[in-house]
Structures are given as structure tokens and as C-alpha cells.
C-alpha positions in Angstrom: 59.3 56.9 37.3 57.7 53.5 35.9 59.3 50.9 35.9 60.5 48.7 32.8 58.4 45.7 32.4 60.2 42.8 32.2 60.2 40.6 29.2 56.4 39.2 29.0 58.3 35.2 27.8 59.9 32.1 29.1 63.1 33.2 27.0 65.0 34.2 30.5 64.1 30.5 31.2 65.8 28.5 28.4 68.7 31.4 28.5 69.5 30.3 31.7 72.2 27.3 31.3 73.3 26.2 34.9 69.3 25.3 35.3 69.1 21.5 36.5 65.5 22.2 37.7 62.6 23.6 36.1 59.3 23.0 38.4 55.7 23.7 36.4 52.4 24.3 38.6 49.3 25.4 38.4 46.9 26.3 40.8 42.6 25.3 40.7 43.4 23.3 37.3 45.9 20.3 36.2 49.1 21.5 35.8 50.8 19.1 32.8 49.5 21.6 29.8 52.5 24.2 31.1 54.8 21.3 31.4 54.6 19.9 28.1 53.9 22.4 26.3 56.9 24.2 27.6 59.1 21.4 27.6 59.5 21.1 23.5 60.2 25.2 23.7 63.0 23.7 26.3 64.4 21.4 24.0 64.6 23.3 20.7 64.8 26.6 21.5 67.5 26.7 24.7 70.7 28.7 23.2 74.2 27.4 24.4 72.9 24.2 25.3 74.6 20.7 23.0 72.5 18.8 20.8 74.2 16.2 22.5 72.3 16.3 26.2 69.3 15.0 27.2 66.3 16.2 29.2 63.5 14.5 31.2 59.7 15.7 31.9 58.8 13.8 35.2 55.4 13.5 36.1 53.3 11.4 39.0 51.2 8.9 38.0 47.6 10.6 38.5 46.0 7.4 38.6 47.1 7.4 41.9 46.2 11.2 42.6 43.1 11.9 40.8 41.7 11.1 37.2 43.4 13.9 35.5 44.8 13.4 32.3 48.5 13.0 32.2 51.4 13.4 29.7 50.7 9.7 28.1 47.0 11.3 26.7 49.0 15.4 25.8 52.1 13.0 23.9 49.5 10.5 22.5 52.5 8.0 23.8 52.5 5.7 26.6 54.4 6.3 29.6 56.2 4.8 32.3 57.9 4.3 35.4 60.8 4.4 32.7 62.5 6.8 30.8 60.9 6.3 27.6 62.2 8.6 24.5 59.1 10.8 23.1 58.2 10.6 19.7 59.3 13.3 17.4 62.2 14.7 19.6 65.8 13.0 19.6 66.8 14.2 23.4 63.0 14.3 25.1 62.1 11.6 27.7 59.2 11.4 29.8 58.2 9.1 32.7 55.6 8.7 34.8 56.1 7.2 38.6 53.9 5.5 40.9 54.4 7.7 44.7 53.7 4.5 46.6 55.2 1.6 44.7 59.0 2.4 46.0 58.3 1.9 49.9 56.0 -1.3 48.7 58.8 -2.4 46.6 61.5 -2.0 48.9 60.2 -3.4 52.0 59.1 -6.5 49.9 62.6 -7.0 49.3 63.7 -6.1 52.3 62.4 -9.7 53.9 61.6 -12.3 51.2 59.6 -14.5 54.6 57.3 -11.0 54.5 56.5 -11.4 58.2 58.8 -8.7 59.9 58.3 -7.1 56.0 54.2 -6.5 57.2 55.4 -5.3 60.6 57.8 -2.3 58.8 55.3 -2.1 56.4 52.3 -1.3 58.7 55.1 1.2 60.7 56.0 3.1 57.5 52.6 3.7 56.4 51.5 5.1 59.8 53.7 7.7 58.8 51.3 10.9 57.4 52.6 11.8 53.5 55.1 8.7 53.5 54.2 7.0 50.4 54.3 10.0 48.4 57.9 11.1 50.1 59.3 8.0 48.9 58.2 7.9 45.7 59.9 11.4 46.0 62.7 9.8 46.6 62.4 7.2 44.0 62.6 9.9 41.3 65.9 11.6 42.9 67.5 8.2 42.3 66.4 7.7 38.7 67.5 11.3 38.3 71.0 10.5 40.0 71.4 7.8 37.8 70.4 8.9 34.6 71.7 12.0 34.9 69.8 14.2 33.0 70.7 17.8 31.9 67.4 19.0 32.8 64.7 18.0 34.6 61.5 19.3 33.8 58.8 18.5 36.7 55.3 18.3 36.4 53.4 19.0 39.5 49.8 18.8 41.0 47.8 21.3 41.8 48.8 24.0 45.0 48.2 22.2 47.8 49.7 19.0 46.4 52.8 20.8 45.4 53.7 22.5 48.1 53.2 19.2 50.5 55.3 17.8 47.7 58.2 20.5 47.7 58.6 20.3 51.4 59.2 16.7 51.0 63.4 17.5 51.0 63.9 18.5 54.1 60.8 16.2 56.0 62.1 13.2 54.5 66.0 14.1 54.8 65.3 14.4 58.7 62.9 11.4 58.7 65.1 9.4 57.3 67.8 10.6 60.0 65.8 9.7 62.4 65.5 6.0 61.4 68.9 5.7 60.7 69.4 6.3 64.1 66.7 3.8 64.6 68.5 0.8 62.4 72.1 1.7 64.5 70.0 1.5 67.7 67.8 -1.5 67.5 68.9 -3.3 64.6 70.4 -5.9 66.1 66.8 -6.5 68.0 65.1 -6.5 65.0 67.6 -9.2 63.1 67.2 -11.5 66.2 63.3 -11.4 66.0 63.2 -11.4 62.1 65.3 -14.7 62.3 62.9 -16.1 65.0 60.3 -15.6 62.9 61.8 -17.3 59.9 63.4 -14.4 58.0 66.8 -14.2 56.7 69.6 -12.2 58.7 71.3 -9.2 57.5 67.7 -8.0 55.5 67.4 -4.9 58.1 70.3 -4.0 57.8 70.0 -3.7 54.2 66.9 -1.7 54.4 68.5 0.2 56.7 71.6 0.9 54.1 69.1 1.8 51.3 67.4 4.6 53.7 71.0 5.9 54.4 71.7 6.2 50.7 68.0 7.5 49.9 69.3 10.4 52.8 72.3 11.1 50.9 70.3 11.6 47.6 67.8 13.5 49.5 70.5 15.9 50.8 72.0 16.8 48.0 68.8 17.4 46.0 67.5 19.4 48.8 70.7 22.0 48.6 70.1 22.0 44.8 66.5 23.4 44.7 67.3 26.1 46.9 70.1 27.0 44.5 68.3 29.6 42.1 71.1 28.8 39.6 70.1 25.7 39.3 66.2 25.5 40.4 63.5 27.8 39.2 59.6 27.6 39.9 57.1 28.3 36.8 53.7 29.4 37.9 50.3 29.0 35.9 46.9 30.0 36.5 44.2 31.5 34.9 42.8 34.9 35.0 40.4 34.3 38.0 40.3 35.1 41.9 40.7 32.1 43.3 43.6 31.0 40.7 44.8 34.5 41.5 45.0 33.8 45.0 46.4 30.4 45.1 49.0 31.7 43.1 49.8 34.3 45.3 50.1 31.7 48.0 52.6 29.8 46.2 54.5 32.1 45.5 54.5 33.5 49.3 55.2 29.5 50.0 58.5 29.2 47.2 59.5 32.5 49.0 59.5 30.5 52.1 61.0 27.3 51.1 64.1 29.5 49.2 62.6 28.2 46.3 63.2 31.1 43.4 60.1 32.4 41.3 59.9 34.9 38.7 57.9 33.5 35.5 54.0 33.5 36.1 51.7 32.5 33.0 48.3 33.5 32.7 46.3 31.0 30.6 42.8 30.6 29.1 42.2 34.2 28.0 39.9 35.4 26.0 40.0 38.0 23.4 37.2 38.6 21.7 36.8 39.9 17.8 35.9 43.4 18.1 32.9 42.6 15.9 31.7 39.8 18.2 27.8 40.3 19.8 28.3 37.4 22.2 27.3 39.1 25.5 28.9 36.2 27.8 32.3 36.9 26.1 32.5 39.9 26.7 31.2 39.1 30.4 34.3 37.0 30.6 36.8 39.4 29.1 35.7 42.1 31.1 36.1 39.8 33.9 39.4 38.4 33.3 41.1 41.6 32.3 40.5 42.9 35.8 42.2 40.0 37.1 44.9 40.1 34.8 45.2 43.9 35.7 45.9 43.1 39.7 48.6 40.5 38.7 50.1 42.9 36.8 50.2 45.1 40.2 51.3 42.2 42.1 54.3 41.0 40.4 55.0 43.2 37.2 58.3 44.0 39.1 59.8 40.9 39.6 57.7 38.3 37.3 57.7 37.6 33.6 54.2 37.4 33.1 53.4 35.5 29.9 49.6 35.7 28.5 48.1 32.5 26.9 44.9 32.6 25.1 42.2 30.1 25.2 42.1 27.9 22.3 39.4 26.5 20.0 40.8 23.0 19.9 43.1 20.5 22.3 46.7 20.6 21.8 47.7 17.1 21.7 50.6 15.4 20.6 54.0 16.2 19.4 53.3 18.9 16.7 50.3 20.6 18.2 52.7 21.2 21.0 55.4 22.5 19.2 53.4 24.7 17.9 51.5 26.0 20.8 55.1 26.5 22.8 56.2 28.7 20.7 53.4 31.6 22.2 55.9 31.0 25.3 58.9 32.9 23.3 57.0 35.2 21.2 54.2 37.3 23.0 51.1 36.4 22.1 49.3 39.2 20.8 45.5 39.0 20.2 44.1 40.5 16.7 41.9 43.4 18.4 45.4 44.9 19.9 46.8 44.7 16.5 
């Protein structure tokens, strides 16, 4: 018996109201086409949601990553560390944060003198994937605090993403650990800050800020292995080596109790049955045995949504209206017409 193939759309997606959390990755290329593409679908399409709410497409900074382009060049809109509003949508906000100006920030004012503040500063850093976990948690508290309905998150390629989504539970036991730290020798550190100049108390402070950061960090943690409230969108394109990263993020999600069941295969190409180009039809051939396998691999739990490759760059607000709305309605080339 076969079995029924499951809706080839993001509509299960923006039908699902209790989601909080909508991660967007895509392995061997930038991710942030999914992500903002998707996220105008997400914001005038989502049945039973109010007019009323407000959503938020995060993204890192990739000045900081790599020089990939980011959603200030797809919007046409500058970006920030702030929620700015983007133009053409009335409940659309993007930002864009820095993953190491938080601990920088924080330990700056953590000791106005700045000579204990170099000490802690030199002791964080030692720390292997610190500066990117606290900018992770700099985003929980903007999150906290704004209090978004959704929160649509941009993320870098595979390995990036997966360091990044095991940030949670790392940083929530760090952070243990030096709260236990502050309790244990704080009291030494205030006597040798005030030796040295600095004002008493400012460990203590820091101290409190990690403790709140934890809290944050707990809580958020619980959330994305909530499938009611998280869910993971994968993208690649219709190659081996996107194939397999994919399949090794989705074995990694699995892992992390991260849930997983939308996959979207980008960049095809469908050539016009009267077409003579030779390296097209190279290409189709090739990617339509690649599409074939993922449609063995995950036809029985995925929606597998195709994308085709385009003939011009879909940028800013209207382009990408109108290119998100292949994510709802199955794109159908004209030779299967």
C-alpha cells in the first residue's frame, strides 16, 4: 500500500498557532532566502492568528560570520541590533545582533576602573564558542522583553547552526557553573577589584546578570524542545552534498528534541521542453535524481516543498511577497502542465 504524500507546502506551518519558534537553515549555501521569503507568507497568510500581534525575523550579524549577504541587502532596509519595523508590512520586524558585543558590553559595565573588567574579560573569552553563546543569550532577552508572537530565526549554515542550537543547554550549565563561582569567591574577587581601584559590589552585579541570563536560558531551552511551540525548516538544494548535510541535520534536530518535518528543495531547474541547452538538461537530469532519494528519505514524515531557480534576485518587500507565495501553492513547472 503507498503511502499518502503529505502536503508538498509550508501551509501545516502557518496553521500551526501555538508556534513561538520557527528556525530556517540551509545547508552548503546562506540560509536568509528561506527566512525572508517565508517570513511575509508567515505574516499574511497565518489563519487564526490577530492582526493585532507582532512577529520578529532575527538574524546574526554576518559581518561578524562571513561576508554573506543579510536581510538589510533581501529588505533593501537597514538593520539593527534593534527591532526596526520593515517597510511594507504593519506587524514585521527584523533585527540583526552582533554575537560578541553582549559579553564586551557587559563586562565593560561590570567595572567602570576596567582593570579586574580585562581580567574577566580575558577568562570569558578563553571559553571555546562563548561570544557567540552570549550573544545567544542577548537575543533571548530582547525576545523576553519584547515579547513577540513569533520569532522567525535566521540561521547559518549546518555546522554553524547546530553549534548554535546546542547553545541552550551548554550555556544554561556554564552559566551554573559560574554562578557557583560568584557565591564561592565573590567576596575574593570584590576585595581585589577594590585594591585595584574598582568600585565594590560590580561582581556581584555581573554575577546577578549571569543568574538572570540562566533563568532566560532555561526557560527558552524547555521551549525549543516543545514541538508545539518550536519547529525546524530545512533548505537545500538538489545536490549530494546539500543532500547530505541535510540529512545530518535532521539526524542532529532528532537528537537535540528539536521537531522537523518541512524540507525545501531550492534552485531547480525545469527546463522548456523545446530547450537544446545540453548543460540544462545535464543539470536537470542531475538534480532530479537527487530530488528522487529525498523523496525516499523523508516522503513519510516531511513536507517537501520544490522551489525553482529563478531568472532574477528577489529583493525587497514585493518581490518577496511574491516569491512566498510558491511556499503555499505548489509550484508547478510548465513541462508538467
Amino acid at each position: 500500500m503507498d503511502t499518502e504524500l503529505l502536503e508538498p507546502t509550508l501551509q501545516n506551518v502557518l496553521d500551526q498557532k501555538t508556534l513561538k519558534w520557527i528556525f530556517c537553515g540551509m545547508s552548503c549555501h546562506p540560509s536568509s532566502l528561506c527566512s525572508f521569503t517565508y517570513s511575509p507568507v508567515h505574516i499574511n497568510r497565518r489563519k487564526g492568528r490577530c492582526w493585532e500581534d507582532n512577529y520578529v525575523l532575527f538574524s546574526r550579524d554576518p559581518a561578524r560570520l562571513n561576508p554573506a549577504h543579510n536581510l538589510s541587502d533581501a529588505f533593501g532596509q537597514k538593520f539593527s541590533k534593534d527591532a526596526t519595523k520593515v517597510n511594507g508590512f504593519d506587524n514585521l520586524f527584523a533585527m540583526e545582533i552582533d554575537p560578541t558585543g553582549s559579553l564586551q558590553e557587559m563586562i565593560e559595565q561590570s567595572d567602570q576602573n576596567g582593570m579586574m573588567g580585562s581580567m574577566m574579560q580575558d577568562l570569558a573569552f578563553a571559553i571555546p564558542g562563548v561570544d557567540e553563546a552570549m550573544g545567544f543569550a542577548e537575543i533571548m532577552k530582547h525576545v523576553k522583553s519584547m515579547e513577540f508572537s513569533v520569532i522567525v530565526f535566521d540561521t547559518a549554515p549546518t555546522g554553524h547552526t547546530l553549534r548554535f542550537l546546542s547553545f541552550p543547554s551548554v550555556l544554561e550549565k556554564a552559566l551554573g557553573k559560574l554562578s557557583t563561582l560568584g557565591s564561592r569567591f565573590g567576596p575574593m574577587i570584590n576585595q581585589m577589584s577594590s585594591m585595584m581601584g574598582g568600585q565594590p559590589g560590580t561582581q556581584e552585579d555581573m554575577f546577578a546578570k549571569l543568574d538572570s541570563m540562566r533563568a532566560v536560558i532555561s526557560e527558552v531551552n524547555s521551549q525549543f524542545k516543545d514541538p508545539e511551540k518550536t519547529t525546524f525548516v530545512c533548505v537545500c538544494i538538489s545536490e549530494f552534498l546539500s543532500l547530505y548535510e541535510t540529512e545530518r541535520l535532521v539526524q542532529e534536530l532528532t537528537s537535540y528534541e528539536i521537531d522537523t518535518h518541512n524540507i525545501i528543495v531550492n534552485q531547480l531547474l525545469f527546463p522548456k521542453k523545446e530547450s537544446n541547452c545540453e548543460h540544462c538538461q545535464v543539470r536537470y537530469k542531475m538534480q532530479q535524481k537527487y530530488l528522487n532519494e529525498a523523496h525516499e528519505l523523508y516522503d513519510e514524515f516531511f513536507h517537501i516543498v520544490r522551489l525553482p531557480l529563478l531568472t532574477e534576485e528577489v529583493r525587497g518587500p514585493e518581490k518577496l511577497k511574491d516569491f512566498s507565495k510558491m511556499l503555499v501553492t505548489p509550484y508547478v513547472p510548465d513541462a508538467e502542465r
